[in-house]
C-alpha positions in Angstrom: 0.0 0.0 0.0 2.7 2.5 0.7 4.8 1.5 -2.2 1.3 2.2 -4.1 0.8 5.4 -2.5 4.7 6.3 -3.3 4.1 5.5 -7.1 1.3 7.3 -7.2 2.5 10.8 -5.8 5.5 10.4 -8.3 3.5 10.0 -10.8 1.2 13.1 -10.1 -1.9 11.0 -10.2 -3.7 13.2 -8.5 -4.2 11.9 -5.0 -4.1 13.8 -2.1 -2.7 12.7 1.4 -4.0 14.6 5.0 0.1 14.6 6.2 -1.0 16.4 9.5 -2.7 12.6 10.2 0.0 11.1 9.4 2.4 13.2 11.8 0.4 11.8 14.4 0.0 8.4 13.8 3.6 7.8 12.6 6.7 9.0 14.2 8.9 8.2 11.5 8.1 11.2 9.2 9.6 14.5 8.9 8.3 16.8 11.6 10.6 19.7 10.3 8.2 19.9 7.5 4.8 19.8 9.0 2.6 21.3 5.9 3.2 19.0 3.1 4.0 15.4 2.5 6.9 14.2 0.1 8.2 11.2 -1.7 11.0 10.9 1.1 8.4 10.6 3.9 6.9 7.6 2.3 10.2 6.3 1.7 10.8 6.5 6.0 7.4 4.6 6.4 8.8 2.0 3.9 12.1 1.5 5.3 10.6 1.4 9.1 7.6 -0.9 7.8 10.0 -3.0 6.4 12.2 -3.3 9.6 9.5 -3.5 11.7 8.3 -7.2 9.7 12.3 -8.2 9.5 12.3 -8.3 13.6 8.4 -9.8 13.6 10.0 -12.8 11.1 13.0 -13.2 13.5 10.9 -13.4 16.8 8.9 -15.8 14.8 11.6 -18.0 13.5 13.7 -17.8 17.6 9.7 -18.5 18.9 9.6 -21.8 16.5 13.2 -22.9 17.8 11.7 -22.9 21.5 8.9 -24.7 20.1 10.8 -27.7 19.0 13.4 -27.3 21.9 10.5 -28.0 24.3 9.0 -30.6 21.8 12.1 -32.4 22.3 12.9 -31.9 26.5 9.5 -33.2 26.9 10.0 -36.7 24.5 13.5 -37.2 26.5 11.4 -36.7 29.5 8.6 -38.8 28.8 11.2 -41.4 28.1 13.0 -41.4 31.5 10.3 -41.9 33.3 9.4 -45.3 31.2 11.0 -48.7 32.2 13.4 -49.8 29.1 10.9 -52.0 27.8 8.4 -48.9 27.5 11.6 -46.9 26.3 12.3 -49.3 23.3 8.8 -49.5 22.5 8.3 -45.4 21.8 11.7 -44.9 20.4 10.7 -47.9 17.7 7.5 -45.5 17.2 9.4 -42.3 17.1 11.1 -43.4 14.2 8.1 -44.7 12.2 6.9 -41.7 12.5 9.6 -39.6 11.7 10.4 -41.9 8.2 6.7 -41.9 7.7 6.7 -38.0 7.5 9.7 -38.1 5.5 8.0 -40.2 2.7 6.3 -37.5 0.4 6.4 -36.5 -3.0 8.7 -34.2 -3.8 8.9 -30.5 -2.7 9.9 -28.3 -6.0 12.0 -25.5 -4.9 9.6 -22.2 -4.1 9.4 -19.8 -6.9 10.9 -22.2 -9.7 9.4 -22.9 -12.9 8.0 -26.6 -12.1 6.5 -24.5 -8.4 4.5 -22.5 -10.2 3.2 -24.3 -13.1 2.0 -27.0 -10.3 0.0 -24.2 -9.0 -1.3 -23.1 -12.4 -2.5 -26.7 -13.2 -3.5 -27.8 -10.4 -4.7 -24.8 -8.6 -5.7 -22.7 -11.6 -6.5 -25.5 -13.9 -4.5 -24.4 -16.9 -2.2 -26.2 -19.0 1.3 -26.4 -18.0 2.1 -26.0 -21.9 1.0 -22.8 -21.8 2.0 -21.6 -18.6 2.6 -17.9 -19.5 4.2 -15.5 -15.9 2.6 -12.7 -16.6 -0.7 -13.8 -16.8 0.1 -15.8 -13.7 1.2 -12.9 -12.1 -1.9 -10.5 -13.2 -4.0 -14.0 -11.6 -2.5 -14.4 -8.1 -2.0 -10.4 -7.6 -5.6 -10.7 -5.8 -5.7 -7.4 -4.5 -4.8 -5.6 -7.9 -2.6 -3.6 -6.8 0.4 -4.6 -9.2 2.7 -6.2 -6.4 2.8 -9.6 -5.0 2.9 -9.0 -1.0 3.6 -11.6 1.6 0.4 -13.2 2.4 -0.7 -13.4 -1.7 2.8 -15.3 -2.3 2.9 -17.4 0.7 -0.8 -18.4 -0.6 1.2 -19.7 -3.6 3.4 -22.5 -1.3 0.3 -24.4 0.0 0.6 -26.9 -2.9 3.6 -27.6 -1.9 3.1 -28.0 1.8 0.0 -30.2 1.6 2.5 -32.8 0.1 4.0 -33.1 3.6 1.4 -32.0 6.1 -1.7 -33.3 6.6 -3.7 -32.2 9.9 -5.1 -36.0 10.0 -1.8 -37.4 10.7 -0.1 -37.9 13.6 3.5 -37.3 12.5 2.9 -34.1 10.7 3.2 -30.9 12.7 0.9 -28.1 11.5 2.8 -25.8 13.5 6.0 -26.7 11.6 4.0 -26.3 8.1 3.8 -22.6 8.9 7.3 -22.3 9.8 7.8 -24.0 6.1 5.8 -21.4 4.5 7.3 -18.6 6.2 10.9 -20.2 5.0 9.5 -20.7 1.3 8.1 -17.0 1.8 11.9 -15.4 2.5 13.7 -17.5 0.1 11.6 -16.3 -2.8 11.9 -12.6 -1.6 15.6 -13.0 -1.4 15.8 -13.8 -4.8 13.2 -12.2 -6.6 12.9 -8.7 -4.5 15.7 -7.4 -5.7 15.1 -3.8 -3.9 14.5 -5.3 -0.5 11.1 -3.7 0.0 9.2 -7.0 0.9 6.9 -6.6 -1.9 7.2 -8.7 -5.7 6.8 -6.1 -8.1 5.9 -7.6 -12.2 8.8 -6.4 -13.3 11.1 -8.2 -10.4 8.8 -11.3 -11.0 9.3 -11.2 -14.9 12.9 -10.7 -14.2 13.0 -13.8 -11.8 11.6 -16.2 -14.5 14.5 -14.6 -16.7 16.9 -16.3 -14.9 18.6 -19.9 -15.0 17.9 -20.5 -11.2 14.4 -20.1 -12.4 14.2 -23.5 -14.3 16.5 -25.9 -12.1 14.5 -28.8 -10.9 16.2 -28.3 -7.4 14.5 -30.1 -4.7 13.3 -28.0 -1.8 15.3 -29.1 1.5 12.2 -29.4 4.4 13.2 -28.7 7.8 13.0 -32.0 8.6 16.4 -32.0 6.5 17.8 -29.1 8.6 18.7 -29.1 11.9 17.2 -26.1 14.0 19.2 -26.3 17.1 22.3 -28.2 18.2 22.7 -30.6 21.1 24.7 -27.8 23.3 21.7 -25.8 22.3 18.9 -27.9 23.6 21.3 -28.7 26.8 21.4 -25.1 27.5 17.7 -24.4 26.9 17.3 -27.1 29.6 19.3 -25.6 32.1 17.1 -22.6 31.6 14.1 -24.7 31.9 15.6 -25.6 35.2 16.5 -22.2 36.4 13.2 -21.0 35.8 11.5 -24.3 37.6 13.7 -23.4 40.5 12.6 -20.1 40.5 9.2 -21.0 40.5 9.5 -23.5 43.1 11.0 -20.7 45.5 8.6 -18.6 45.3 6.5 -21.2 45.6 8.3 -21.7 49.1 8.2 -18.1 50.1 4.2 -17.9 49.4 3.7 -21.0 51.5 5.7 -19.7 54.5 3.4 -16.0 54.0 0.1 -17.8 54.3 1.3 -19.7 57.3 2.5 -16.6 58.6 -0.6 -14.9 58.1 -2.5 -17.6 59.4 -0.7 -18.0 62.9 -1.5 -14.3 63.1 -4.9 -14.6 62.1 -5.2 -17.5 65.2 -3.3 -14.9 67.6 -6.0 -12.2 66.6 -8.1 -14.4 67.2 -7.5 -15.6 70.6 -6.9 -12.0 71.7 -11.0 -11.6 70.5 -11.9 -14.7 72.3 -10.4 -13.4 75.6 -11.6 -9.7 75.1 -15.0 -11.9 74.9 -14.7 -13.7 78.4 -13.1 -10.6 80.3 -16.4 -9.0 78.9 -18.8 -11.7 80.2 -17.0 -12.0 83.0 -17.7 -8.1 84.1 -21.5 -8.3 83.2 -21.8 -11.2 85.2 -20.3 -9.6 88.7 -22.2 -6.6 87.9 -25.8 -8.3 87.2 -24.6 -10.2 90.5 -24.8 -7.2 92.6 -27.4 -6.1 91.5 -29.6 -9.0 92.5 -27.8 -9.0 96.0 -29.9 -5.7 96.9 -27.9 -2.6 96.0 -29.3 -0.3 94.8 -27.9 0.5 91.3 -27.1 4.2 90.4 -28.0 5.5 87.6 -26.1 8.7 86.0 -27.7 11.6 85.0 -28.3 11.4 81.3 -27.3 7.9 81.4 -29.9 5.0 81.3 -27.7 2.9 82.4 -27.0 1.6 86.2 -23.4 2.3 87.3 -22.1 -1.0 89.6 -22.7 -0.4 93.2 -18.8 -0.2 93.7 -19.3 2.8 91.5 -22.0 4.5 93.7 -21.6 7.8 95.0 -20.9 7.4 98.6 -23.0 9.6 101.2 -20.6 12.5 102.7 -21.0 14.1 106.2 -22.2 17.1 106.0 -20.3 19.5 109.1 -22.4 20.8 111.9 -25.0 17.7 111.1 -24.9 14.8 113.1 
């Protein structure tokens, strides 16, 4: 869309753009020149757009690594708590299943000639005879807008990928089938975006289909076939696995011994209630029983209530009365 908007201006079509909006939704413009918008402003949204998807594909790619890190920890785990004859009996299953999901048809490398005319017979139901790029091109560029993005060629891979994942069986990973597409995804834009703006322009495409590279029958390598961490790697995942266990467990701790503490205060609070209860009692009690002995209870002026005897004004001699 910017790269749209970019040509556009260049080209004087006409279009206008509101640039004080833009100031305020986007920081990466030119605030030195607050009254009209230029080419070199959308090239700053381009350039940061652009970095902003190169860290989102990186956090994706470390996120999948964790993913089959912890995949791993948990098979080793499950194993060590078996008995050997259990043990034997999944491993022999673990590697069924990892032959079984090796045995597919194969992968044609993303963005070759034999890729894409799959996806025009088979998708498009064309003749591969007359497989023509351009009018492939014009066909898959479902948003008109003259570019191949991300998410219209990564549409273009799922041929591909449904010849070694299927959601019905056990040993394919649909998480690692997106992790495939997004590794077809950036090898076709390193090859065919040749001005690094994540976006297949018809010229780059044409271009592309130019080129030897273009008609090699190349299998594509599956990450089954590439290793994503090392042994040292997974060890030291573990030990952070651990750390943060440990962690957890001490807190754990520390909570325990809060609510216990709490709790004995709770019973000392308690127990203070319980004998401000009885001392209480105990006072209403030796006052009721004076009362019924015959004295007299006093009463307060303005108080409706009788005073203890104890607390009776006591008669005073008056002088020069007997």
């Amino acid at each position: 869309m910017l790269l749209k908007a970019k040509n556009d201006f260049k080209e004087g079509n006409g279009r206008t753009v509101d640039h004080q909006a833009l100031l305020k939704q986007f920081e990466h413009l030119n605030h030195m020149n607050p009254d009209t918008f230029e080419v070199e402003d959308l090239d700053r949204l381009i350039k940061s757009a652009t970095k902003d998807l190169e860290n989102f594909d990186k956090d994706r790619h470390d996120e999948f690594k964790r993913y089959e890190m912890m995949k791993e920890h948990e098979r080793r785990e499950r194993l060590r708590r078996m008995n050997e004859e259990e043990r034997k009996k999944e491993e022999q299953h673990y590697e069924e299943m990892k032959k079984k999901h090796a045995d597919h048809p194969k992968v044609n490398h993303p963005g070759s000639e034999d890729q894409l005319k799959e996806v025009w017979q088979e998708a498009d139901g064309l003749d591969p005879e007359y497989f023509d790029p351009k009018t492939f091109f014009k066909m898959h560029d479902t948003n008109g807008d003259g570019f191949f993005d991300e998410t219209e060629l990564e549409a273009l891979f799922t041929k591909e990928l449904e010849k070694v994942y299927n959601p019905q069986n056990e040993e394919d990973d649909m998480v690692e089938m997106e992790e495939e597409r997004l590794r077809m995804r950036e090898h076709v834009m390193n090859e065919v975006d040749t001005n690094k703006d994540r976006l297949v322009s018809l010229s780059e495409f044409m271009a592309a289909t130019k080129k030897e590279e273009f008609h090699e029958k190349d299998e594509w390598e599956t990450l089954d076939q590439n290793p994503l961490y090392t042994e040292e790697e997974l060890r030291e995942y573990e030990r952070h696995l651990a750390n943060a266990e440990n962690d957890i467990n001490q807190k754990s701790v520390e909570l325990q011994r809060q609510k216990e503490e709490l709790e004995r205060k709770q019973s000392e609070l308690n127990a203070q209630r319980m004998g401000l209860h009885f001392i209480l009692m105990y006072m209403n009690q030796t006052c009721n029983c004076l009362v019924d002995e015959g004295e007299p209870a006093h009463v307060v002026p303005g108080n409706t209530q009788p005073l203890p005897p104890t607390h009776q004004q006591q008669d005073v001699p008056v002088p020069g009365h007997s």
